[in-house]
Residue frames relative to the residue before (quaternion, step in Angstrom):
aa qw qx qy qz dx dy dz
X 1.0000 0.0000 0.0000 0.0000 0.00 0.00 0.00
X 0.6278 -0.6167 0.2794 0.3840 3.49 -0.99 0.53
X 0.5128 -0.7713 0.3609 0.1088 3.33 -0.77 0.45
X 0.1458 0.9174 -0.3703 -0.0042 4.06 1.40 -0.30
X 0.1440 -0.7507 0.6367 0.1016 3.91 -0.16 1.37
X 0.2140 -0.5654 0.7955 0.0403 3.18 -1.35 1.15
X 0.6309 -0.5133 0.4868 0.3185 2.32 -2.47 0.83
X 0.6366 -0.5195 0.3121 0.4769 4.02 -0.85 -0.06
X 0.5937 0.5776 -0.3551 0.4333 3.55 1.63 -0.59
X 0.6244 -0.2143 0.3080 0.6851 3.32 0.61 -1.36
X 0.5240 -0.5562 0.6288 0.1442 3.14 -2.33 -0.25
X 0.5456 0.5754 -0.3974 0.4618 3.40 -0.61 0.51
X 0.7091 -0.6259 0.3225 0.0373 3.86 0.57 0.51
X 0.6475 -0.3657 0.4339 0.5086 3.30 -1.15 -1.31
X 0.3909 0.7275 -0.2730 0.4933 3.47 1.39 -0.54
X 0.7089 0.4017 -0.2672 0.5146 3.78 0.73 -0.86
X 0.6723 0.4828 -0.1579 0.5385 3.69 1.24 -0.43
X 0.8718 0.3382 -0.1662 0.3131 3.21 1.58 0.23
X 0.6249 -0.7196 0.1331 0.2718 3.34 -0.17 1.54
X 0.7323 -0.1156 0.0075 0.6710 3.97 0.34 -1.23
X 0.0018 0.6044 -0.7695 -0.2061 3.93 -0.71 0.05
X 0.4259 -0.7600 0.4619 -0.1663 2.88 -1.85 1.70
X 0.8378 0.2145 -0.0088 0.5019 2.78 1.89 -1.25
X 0.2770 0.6994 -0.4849 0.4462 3.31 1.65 0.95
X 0.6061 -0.5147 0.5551 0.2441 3.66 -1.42 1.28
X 0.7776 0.3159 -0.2184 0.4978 3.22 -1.22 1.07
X 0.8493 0.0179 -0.1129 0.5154 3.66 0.15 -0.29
X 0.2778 -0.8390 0.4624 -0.0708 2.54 -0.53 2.14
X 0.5492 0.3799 -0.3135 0.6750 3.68 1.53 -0.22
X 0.6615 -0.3874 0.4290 0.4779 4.05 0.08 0.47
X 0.1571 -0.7036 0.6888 0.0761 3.00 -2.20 -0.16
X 0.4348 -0.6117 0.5620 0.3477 3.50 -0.73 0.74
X 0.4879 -0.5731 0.5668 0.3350 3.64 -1.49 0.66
X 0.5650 0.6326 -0.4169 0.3267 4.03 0.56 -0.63
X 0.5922 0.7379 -0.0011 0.3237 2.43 1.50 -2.14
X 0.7601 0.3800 -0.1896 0.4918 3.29 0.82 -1.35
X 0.6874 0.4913 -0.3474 0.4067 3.24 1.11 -1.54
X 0.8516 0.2938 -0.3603 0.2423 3.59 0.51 -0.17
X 0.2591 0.6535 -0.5351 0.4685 3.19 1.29 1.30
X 0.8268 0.2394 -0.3860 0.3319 3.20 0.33 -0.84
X 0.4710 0.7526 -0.3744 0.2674 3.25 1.23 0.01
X 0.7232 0.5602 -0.0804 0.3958 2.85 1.93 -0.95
X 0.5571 0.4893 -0.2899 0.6052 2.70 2.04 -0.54
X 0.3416 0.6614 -0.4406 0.5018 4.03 1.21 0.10
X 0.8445 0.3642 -0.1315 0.3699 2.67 -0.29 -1.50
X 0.7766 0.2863 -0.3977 0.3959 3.79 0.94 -0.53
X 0.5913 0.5046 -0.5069 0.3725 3.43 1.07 0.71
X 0.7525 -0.3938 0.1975 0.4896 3.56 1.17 0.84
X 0.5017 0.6943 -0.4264 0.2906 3.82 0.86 -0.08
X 0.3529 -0.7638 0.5358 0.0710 3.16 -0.50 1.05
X 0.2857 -0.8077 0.4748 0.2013 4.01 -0.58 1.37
X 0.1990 0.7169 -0.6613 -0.0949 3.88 -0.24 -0.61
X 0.1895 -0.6501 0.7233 0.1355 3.38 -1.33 1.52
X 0.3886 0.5779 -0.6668 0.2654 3.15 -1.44 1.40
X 0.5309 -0.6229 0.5190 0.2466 3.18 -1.64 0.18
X 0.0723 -0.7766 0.5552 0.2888 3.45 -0.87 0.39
X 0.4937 -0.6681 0.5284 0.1752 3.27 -1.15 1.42
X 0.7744 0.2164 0.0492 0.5925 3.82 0.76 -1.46
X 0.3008 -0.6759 0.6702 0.0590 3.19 -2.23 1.01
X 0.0261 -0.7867 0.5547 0.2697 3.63 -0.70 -0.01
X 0.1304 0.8467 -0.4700 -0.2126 3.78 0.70 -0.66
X 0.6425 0.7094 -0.2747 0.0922 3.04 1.26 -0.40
X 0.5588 0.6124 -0.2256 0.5116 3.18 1.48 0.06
X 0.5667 -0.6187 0.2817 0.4654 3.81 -0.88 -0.30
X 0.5197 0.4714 -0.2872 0.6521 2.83 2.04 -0.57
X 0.2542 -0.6911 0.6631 0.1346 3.88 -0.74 1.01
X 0.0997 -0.8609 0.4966 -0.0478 3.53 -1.15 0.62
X 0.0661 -0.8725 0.4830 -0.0345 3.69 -0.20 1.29
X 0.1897 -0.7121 0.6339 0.2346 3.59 -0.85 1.07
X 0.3733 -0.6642 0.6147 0.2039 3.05 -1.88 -0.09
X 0.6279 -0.3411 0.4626 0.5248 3.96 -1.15 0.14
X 0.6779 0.5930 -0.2413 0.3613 3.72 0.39 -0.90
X 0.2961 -0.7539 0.4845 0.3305 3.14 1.34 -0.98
X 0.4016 0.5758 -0.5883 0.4013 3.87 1.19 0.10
X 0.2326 -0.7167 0.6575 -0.0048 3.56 -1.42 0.19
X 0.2927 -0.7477 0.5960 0.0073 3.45 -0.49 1.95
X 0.0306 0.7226 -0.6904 -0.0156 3.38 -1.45 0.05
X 0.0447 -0.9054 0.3805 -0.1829 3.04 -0.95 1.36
X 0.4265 -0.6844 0.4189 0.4174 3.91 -0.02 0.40
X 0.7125 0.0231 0.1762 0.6788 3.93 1.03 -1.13
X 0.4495 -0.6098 0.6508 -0.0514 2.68 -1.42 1.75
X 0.0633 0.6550 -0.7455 -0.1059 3.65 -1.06 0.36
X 0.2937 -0.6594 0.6900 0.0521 4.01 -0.88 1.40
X 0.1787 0.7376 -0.6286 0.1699 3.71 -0.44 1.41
X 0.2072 0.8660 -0.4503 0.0659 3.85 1.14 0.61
X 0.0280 -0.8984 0.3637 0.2444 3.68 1.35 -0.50
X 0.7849 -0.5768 0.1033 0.2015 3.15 -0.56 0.25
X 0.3542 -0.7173 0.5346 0.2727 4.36 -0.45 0.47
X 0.6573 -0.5390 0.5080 0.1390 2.81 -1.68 1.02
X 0.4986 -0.7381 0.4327 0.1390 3.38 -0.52 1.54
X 0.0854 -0.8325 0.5260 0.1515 3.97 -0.23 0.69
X 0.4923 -0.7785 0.2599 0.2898 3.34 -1.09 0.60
X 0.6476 -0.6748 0.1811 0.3041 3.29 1.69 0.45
X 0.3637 0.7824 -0.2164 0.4568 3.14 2.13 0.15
X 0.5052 -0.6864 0.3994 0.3378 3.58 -0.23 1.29
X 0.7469 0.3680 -0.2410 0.4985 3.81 0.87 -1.23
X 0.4380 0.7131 -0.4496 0.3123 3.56 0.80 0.30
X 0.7287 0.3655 -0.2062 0.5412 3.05 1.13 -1.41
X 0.5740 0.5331 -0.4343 0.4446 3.72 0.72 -0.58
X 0.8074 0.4391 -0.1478 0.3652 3.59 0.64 -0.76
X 0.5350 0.6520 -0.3967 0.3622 3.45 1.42 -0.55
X 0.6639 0.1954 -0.3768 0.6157 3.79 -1.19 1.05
X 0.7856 0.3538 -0.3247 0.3902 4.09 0.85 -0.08
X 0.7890 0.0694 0.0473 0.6086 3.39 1.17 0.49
X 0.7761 0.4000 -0.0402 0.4858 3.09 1.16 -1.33
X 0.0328 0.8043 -0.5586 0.2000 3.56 0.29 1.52
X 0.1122 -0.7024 0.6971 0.0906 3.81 -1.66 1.03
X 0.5342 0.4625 -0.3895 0.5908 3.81 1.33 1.24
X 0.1184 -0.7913 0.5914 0.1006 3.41 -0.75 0.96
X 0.7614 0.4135 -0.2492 0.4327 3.21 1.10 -0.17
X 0.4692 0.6046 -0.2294 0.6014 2.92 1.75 -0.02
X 0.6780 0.2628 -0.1610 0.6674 4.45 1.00 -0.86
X 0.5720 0.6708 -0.4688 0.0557 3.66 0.26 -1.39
X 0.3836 0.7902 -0.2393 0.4137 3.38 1.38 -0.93
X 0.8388 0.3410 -0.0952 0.4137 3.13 -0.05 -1.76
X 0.6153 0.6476 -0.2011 0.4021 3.52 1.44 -0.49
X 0.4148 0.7922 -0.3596 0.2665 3.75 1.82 -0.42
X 0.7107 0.4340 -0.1320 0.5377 3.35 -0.38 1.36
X 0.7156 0.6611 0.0225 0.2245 3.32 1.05 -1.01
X 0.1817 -0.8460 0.4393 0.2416 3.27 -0.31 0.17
X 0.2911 0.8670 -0.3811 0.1355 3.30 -0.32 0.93
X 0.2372 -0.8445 0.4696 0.0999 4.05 -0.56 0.69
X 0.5435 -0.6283 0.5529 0.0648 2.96 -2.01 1.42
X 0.1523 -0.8303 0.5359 0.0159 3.53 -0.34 0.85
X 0.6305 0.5229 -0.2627 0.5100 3.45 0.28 1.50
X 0.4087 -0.7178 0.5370 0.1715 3.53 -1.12 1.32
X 0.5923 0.6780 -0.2792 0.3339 3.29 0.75 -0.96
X 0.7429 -0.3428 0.4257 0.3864 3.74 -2.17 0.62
X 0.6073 0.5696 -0.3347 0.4413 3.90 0.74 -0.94
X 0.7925 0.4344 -0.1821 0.3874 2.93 0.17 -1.81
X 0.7155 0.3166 -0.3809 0.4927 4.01 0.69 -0.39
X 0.4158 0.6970 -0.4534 0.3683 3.75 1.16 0.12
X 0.7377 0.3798 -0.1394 0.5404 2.99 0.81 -1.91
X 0.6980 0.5687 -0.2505 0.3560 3.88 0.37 -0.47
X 0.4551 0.5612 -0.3774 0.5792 3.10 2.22 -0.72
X 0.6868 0.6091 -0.1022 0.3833 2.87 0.36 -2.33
X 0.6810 0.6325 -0.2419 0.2787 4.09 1.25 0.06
X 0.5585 0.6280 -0.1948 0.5057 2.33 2.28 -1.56
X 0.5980 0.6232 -0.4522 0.2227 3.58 0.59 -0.25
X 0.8074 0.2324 -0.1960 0.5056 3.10 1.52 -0.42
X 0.5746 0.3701 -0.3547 0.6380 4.07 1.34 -0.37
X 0.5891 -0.6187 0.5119 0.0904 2.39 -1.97 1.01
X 0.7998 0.1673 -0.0308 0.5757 3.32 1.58 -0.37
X 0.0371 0.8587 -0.5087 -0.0501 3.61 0.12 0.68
X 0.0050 0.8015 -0.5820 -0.1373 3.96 -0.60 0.48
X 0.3921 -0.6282 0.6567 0.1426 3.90 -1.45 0.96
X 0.1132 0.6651 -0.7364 -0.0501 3.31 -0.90 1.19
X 0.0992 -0.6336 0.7647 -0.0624 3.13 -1.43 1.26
X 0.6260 -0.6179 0.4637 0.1067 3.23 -2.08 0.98
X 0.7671 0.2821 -0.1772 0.5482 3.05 1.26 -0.46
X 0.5858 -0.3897 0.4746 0.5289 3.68 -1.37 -0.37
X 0.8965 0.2886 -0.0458 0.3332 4.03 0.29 -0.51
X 0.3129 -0.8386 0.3848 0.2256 3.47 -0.47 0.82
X 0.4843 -0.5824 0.5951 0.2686 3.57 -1.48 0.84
X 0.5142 0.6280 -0.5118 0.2816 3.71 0.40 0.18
X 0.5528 -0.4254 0.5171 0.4960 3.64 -1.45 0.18
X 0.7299 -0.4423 0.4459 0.2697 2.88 -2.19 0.70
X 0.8162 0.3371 -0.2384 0.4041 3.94 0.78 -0.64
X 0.3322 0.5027 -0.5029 0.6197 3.54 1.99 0.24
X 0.7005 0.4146 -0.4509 0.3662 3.57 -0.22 -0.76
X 0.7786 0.4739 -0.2522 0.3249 3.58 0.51 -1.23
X 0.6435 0.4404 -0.3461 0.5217 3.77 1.25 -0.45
X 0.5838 0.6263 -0.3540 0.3762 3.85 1.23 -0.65
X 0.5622 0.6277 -0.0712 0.5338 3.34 1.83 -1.61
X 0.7093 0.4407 -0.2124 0.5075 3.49 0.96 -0.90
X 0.7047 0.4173 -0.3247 0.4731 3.57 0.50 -0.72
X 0.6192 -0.6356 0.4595 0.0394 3.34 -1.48 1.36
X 0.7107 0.4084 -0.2292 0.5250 3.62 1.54 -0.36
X 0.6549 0.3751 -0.3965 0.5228 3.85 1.14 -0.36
X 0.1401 -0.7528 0.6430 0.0161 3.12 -1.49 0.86
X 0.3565 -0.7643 0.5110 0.1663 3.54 -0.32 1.22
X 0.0445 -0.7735 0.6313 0.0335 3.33 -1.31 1.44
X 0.2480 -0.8427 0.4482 0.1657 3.38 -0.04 1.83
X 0.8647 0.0465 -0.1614 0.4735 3.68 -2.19 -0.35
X 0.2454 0.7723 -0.5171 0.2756 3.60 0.32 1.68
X 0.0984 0.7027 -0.6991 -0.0875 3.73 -0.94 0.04
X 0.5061 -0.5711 0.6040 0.2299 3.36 -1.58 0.48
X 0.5640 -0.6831 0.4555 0.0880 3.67 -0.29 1.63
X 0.5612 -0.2344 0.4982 0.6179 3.03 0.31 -2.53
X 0.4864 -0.5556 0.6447 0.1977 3.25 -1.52 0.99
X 0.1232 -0.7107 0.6926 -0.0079 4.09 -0.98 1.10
X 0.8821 0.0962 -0.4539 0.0810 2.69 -1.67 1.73
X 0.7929 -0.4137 0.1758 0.4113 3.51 -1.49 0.86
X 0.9271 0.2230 0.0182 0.3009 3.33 -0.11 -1.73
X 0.6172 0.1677 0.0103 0.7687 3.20 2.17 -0.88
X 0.4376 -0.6229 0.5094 0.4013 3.07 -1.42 -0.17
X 0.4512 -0.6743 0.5819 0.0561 3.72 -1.38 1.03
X 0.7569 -0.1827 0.3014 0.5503 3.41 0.44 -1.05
X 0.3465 -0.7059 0.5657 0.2482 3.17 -1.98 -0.33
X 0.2642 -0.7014 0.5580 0.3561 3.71 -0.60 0.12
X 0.3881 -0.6793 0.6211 0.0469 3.58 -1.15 1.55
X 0.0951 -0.6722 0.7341 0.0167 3.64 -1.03 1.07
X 0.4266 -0.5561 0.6668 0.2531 3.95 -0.99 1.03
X 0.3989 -0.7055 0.5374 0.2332 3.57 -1.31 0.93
X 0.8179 0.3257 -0.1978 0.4311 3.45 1.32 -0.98
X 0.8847 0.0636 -0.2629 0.3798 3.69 1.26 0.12
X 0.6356 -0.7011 -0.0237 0.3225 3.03 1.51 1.59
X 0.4429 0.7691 -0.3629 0.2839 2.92 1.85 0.04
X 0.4456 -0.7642 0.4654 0.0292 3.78 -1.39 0.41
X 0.4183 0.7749 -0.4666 0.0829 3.09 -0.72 0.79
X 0.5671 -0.6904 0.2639 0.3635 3.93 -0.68 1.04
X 0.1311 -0.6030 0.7730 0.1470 4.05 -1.07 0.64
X 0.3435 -0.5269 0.7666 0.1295 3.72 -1.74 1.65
X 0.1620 0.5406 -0.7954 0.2207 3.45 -2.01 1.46
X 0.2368 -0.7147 0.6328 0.1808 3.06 -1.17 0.63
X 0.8645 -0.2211 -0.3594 0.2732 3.72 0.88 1.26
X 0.3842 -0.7422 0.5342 0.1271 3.75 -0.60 0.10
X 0.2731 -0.6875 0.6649 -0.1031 2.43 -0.95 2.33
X 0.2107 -0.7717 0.5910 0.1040 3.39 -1.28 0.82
X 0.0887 0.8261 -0.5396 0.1363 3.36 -0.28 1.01
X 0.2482 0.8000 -0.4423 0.3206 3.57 1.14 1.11
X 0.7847 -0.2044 0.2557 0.5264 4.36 1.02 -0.15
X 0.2042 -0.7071 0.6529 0.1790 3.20 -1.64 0.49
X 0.1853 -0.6491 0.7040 0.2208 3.39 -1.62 -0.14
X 0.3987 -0.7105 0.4842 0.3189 3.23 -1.44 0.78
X 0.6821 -0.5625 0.3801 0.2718 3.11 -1.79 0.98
X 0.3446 0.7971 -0.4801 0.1238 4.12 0.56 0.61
X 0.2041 0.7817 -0.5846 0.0747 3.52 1.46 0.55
X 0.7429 0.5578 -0.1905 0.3172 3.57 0.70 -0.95
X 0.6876 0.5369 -0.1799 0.4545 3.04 1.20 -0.38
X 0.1925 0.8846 -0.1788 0.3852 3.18 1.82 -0.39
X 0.7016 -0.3402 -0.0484 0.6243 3.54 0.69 1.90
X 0.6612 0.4169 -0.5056 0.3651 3.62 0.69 0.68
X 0.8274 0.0514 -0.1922 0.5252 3.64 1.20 -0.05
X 0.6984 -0.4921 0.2863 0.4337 3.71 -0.85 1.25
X 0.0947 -0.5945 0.7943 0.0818 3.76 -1.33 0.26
X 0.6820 -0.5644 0.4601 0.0680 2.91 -1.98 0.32
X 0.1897 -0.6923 0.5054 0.4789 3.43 0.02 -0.63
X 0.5053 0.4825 -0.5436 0.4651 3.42 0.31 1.53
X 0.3862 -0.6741 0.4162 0.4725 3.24 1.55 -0.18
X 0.3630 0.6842 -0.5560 0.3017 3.87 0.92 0.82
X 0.4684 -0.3808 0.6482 0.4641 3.85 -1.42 -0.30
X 0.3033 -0.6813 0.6650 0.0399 3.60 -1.36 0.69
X 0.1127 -0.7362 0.6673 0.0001 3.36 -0.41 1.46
X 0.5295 -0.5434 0.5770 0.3023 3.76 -1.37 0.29
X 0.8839 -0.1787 -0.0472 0.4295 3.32 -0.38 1.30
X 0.7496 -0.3080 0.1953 0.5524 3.58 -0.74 -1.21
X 0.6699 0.5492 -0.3964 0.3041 3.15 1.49 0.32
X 0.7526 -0.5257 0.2417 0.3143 3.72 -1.05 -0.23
X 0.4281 0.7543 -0.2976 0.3991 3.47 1.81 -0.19
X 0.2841 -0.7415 0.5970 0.1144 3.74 -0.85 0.90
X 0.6978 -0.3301 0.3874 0.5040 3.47 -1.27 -0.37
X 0.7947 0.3003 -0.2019 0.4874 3.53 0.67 -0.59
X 0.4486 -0.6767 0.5487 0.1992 3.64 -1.07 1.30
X 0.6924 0.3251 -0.3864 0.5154 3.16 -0.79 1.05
X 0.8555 0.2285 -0.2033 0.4178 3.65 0.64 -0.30
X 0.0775 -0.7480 0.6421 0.1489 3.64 -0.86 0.75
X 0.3649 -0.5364 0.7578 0.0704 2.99 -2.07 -0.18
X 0.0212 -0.8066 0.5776 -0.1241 3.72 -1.79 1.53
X 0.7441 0.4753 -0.1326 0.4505 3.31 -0.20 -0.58
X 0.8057 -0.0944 0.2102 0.5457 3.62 -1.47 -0.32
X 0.6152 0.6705 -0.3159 0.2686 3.86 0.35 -1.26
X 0.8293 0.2641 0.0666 0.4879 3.00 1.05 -1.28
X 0.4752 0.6226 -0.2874 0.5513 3.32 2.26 0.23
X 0.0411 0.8340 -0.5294 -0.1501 3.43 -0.96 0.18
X 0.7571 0.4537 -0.1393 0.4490 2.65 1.79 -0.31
X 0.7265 0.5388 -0.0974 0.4152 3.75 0.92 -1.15
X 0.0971 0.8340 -0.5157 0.1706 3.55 1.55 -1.21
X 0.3961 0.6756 -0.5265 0.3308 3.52 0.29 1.48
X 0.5759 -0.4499 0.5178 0.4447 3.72 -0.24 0.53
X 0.7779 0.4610 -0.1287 0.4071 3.68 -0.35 -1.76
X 0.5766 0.5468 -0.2844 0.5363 3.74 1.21 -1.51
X 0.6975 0.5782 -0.1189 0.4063 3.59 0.69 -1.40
X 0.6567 0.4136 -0.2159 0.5926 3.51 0.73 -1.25
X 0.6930 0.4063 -0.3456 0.4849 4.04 0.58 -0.86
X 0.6132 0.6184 -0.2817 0.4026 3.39 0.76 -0.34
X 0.4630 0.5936 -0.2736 0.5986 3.53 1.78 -0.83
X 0.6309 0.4576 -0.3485 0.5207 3.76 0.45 -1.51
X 0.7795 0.2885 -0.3497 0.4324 3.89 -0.36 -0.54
X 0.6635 0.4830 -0.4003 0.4078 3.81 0.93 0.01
X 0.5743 0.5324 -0.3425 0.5190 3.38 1.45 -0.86
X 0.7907 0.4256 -0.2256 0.3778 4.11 0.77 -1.02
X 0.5950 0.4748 -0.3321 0.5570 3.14 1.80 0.03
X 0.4548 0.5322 -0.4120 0.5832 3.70 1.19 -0.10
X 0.7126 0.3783 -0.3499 0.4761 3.65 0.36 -0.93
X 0.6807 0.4769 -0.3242 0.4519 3.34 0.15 -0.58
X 0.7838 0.2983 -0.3275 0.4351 3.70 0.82 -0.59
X 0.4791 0.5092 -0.4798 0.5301 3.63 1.15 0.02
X 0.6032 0.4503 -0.3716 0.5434 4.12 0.44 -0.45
X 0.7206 0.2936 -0.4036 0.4813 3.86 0.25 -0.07
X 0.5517 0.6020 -0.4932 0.2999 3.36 0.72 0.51
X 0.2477 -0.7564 0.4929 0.3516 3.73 -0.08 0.80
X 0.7811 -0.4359 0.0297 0.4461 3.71 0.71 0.20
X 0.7449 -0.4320 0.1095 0.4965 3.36 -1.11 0.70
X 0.8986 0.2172 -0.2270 0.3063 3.03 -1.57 0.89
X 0.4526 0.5808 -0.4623 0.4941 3.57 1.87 0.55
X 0.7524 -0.5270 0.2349 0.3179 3.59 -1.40 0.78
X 0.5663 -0.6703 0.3565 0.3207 3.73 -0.37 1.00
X 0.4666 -0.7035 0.4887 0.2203 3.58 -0.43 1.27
X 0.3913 -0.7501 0.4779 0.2361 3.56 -0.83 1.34
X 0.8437 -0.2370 0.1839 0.4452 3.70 -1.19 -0.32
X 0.6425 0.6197 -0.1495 0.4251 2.74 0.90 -2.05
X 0.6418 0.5867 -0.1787 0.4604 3.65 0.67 -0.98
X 0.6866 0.5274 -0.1775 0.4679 3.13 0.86 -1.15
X 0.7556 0.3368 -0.1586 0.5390 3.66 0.84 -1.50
X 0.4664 0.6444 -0.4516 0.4041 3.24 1.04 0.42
X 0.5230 0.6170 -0.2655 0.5246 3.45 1.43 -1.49
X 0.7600 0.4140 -0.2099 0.4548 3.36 0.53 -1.55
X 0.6838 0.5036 -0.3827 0.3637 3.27 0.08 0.02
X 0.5506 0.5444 -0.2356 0.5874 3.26 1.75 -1.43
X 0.8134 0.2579 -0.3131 0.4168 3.96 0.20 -0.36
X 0.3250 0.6344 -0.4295 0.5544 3.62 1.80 0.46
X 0.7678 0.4871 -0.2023 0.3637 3.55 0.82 -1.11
């Protein structure tokens, strides 16, 4: 039966960090992200999937039998690997960022926003995220500022319009975040001018960062191809890596779309390419059926 490693905290992704999803099939009045992620979990689980919170520390791929440790030290073993790690929140590289993060410095609005009631505090980012979270802020600060790098935002046309509409977000343009200021909490930020380099400090008491992800491929690292986006490389529109026996879905292997739906369809072609490559095995422990072998199946069950 399938097997699904969770993270040791919980399961569920970017989804757990995200407020209404709008454009998933089936819920026509929205959906919480929590919400959703633990349907499908539930619907997993009643087709026989088996959860295990933990981390996996180690990969083996290198064998026919593919092999994953865990923080635990338990050890999985497996005919086909599906590599669904999606992706981490991009940081802005600021010396007080790290000293301060979990103290002010949060890349979860739904996850800090709470703690923020009253407040003054700012969304760093141009992007569909960044006016989500910054909407999704006012419910609880009293003041919310957007620093963006440029004069113009990369958001959709209706992130832009509900961010634009709302009486608490002020937009701090051709900004970057310098350094994150103070000891025990955060205080403020120091503002660098994108276009004539000049500087000066904006008081908040915190700073959400909502500026990109990267995908999660520390592990994989010289055992399965990347992109030159720093994705996993799959062979075409399907789910297959450099290495037989193991695919790849989700955010990991996205650089572009990073949609719940984009993500979840992307599972379907890893789960039907897994089937299809466990069926070209002539039986356990015979050599791992190449591509060619594979799109053959497919085609035959197209027919």
């Amino acid at each position: 039966s399938p097997l699904l490693i969770a993270s040791s905290v919980e399961a569920g992704g970017e989804l757990m960090n995200t407020t209404e999803v709008e454009n998933f099939p089936g819920f026509p009045e929205g959906i919480m992200g929590p919400d959703l992620m633990t349907k499908m979990q539930e619907q997993a689980e009643r087709f026989g999937t088996e959860v295990v919170y933990d981390d996996v520390t180690e990969v083996d791929f290198s064998g026919a039998v593919k092999k994953v440790v865990l923080g635990s030290g338990a050890v999985h073993e497996a005919e086909s690997i599906v590599y669904a790690t999606g992706s981490a929140p991009r940081k802005i590289g600021v010396a007080g960022e790290a000293r301060l993060s979990g103290h002010g410095v949060s890349y979860c609005a739904t996850c800090d926003g709470f703690f923020f009631r009253e407040r003054t505090i700012a969304v760093v980012g141009g992007g569909d995220s960044a006016m989500e979270e910054a909407t999704f802020l006012t419910k609880f600060a009293s003041k919310v500022y957007v620093i963006h790098r440029r004069d113009e935002l990369r958001a959709s046309k209706i992130m832009q319009e509900r961010a634009f509409a709302n009486e608490k977000i002020e937009f701090v343009w051709n900004s970057e975040v310098a350094d994150v200021l103070g000891d025990d909490a955060v205080t403020g930020v120091v503002l660098r001018d994108t276009v004539d380099g000049s500087t000066r400090e904006l008081a908040l008491d915190g700073v959400f960062v909502a500026i990109g992800n990267d995908p999660r491929t520390h592990l994989v690292h010289g055992v399965l191809d990347l992109t030159e986006h720093g994705t996993i490389w799959v062979d075409g529109r399907s789910s297959r890596t450099s290495v037989p026996g193991v695919f790849a879905a989700g955010d990991v292997i996205d650089p572009t779309y990073r949609q719940a739906v984009t993500a979840a369809g992307s599972g379907t072609v890893a789960a039907l390419d897994v089937e299809h490559y466990l069926a070209s095995l002539a039986d356990a422990g015979a050599p791992a059926a190449d591509a060619a072998q594979i799109d053959d199946l497919a085609d035959a069950d197209a027919a």
